[in-house]
C-alpha positions in Angstrom: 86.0 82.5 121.1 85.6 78.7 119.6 83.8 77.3 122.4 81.3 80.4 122.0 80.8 79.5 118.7 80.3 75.4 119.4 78.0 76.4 122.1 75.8 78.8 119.9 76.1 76.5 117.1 76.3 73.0 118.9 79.2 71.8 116.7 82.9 71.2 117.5 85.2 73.6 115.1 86.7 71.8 112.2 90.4 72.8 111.1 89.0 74.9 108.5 86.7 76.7 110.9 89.7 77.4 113.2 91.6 78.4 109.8 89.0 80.7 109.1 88.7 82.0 112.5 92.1 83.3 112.9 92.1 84.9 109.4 89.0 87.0 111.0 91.1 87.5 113.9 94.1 88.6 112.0 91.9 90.8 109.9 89.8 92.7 113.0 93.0 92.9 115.4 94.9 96.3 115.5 98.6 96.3 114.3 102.1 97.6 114.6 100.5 100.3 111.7 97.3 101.5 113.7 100.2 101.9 116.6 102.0 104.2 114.1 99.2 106.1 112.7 97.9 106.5 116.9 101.1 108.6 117.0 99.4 111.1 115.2 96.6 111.8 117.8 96.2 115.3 119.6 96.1 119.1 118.4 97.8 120.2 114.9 98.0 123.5 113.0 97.6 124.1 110.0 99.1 126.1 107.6 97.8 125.5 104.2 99.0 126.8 100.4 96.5 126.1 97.7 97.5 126.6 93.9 94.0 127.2 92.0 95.2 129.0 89.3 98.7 128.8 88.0 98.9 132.2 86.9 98.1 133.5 89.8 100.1 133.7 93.5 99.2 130.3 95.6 96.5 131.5 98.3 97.4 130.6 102.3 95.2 129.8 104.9 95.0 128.5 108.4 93.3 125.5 110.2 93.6 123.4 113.3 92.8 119.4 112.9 92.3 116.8 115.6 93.4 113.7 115.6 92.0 110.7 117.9 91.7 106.8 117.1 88.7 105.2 117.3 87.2 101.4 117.2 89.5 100.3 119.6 92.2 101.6 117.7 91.8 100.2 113.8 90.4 104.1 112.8 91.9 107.6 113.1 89.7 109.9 112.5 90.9 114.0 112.0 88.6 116.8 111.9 90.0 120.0 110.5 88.1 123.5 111.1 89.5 126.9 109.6 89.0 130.1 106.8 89.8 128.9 103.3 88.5 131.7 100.6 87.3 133.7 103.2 84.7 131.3 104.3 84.3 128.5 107.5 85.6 125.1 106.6 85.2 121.9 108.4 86.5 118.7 106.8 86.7 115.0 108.1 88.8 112.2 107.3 88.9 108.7 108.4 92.1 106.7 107.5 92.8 103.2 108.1 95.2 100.1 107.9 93.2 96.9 105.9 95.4 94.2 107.4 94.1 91.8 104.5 95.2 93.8 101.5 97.8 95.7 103.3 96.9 99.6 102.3 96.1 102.1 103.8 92.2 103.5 103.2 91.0 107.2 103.5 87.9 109.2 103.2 87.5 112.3 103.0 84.6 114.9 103.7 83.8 118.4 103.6 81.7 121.1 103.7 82.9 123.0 100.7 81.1 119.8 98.9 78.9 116.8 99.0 80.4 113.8 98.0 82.9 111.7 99.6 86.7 111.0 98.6 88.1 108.0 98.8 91.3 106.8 98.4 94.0 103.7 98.7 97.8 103.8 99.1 100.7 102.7 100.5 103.8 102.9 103.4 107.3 104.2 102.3 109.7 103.2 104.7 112.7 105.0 103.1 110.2 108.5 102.7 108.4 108.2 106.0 105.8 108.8 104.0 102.2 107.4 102.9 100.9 107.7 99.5 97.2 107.4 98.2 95.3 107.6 95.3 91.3 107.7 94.8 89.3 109.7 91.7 87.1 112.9 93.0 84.2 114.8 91.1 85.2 118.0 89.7 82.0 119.7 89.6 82.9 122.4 87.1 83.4 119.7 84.9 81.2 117.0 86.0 84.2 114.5 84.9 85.9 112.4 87.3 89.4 112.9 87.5 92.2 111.2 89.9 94.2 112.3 92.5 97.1 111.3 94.8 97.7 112.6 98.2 101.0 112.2 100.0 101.5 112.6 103.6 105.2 112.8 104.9 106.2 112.5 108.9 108.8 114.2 109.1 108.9 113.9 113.2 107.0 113.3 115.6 105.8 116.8 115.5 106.1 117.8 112.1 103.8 116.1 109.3 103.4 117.0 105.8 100.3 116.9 103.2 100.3 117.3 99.5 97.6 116.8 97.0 97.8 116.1 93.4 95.0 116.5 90.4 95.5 114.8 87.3 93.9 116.6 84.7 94.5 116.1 81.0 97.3 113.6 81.7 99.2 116.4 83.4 99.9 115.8 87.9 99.6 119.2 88.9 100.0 120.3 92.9 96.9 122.1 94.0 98.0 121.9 97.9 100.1 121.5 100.9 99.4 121.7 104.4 102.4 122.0 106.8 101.3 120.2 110.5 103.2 121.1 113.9 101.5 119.6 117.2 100.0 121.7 119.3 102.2 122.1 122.2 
């Protein structure tokens, strides 16, 4: 890749050119974390528990997501279909590893809105678990309001997903979303 660039340039690399180089080459070359999050790919059901209202029973719905990397590896994106309130939904999310600040990034879209989530987190080992936070519209509101997701492996077949909403100072769960593999 240096010689490319002294031929398309005409200059010989200088210490801090190679310096800079392999940060870029650090920062655009898939990991031992996009390896982990690959282990993720294929066929998962759903089987997902809302809480809207806390004075009512949680409602329950089911979906199917796929998972598949992309980029050569540095993106997984999953793309969930199902019935949730008795209408189609389709969401999509693309999560990531940023190998230069170390977190993991998500985004997050939908068809029961249109804006986009994101949101920033981190690995725990001791957990097996991934935790992110990001700020989301609430359109009854039209304040901004934050949110944390966590997503647990429990095995290789078994993953779980909880959602958070911060209102008023109060964390409140508004979901979960228990994954088995397709088999």
């Amino acid at each position: 890749m240096f010689s490319i660039v002294s031929m398309l340039f005409g200059t010989t690399l200088t210490a801090q050119t190679e310096t800079e180089m392999k940060a870029w080459q650090d920062y655009m070359t898939p990991g031992e974390v996009h390896k982990m999050m690959a282990q993720a790919n294929g066929e998962w059901n759903e089987e997902i528990t809302m809480w809207m209202d806390p004075s009512q029973p949680p409602t329950k719905s089911t979906a199917t997501s796929k998972n598949e990397m992309i980029m050569g590896g540095r993106y997984q994106v999953a793309k969930t279909t199902g019935m949730m309130m008795g209408m189609p939904f389709e969401g999509m999310s693309i999560m990531g590893y940023d190998n230069a600040k170390k977190v993991f990034t998500s985004t997050w879209i939908d068809n029961f809105g249109t804006g986009t989530i994101t949101m920033e987190g981190t690995w725990d080992e001791p957990t097996k678990s991934i935790t992110l936070t990001g700020k989301a519209l609430d359109p009854m509101t039209g304040k901004e309001g934050t949110m944390k997701q966590v997503i647990k492996f429990i095995d290789n077949d078994t993953q779980q997903f909880e959602m958070y909403e911060n209102k008023n100072g109060t964390e409140k769960k508004t979901m979960e979303i228990k994954s088995t593999r397709k088999k």
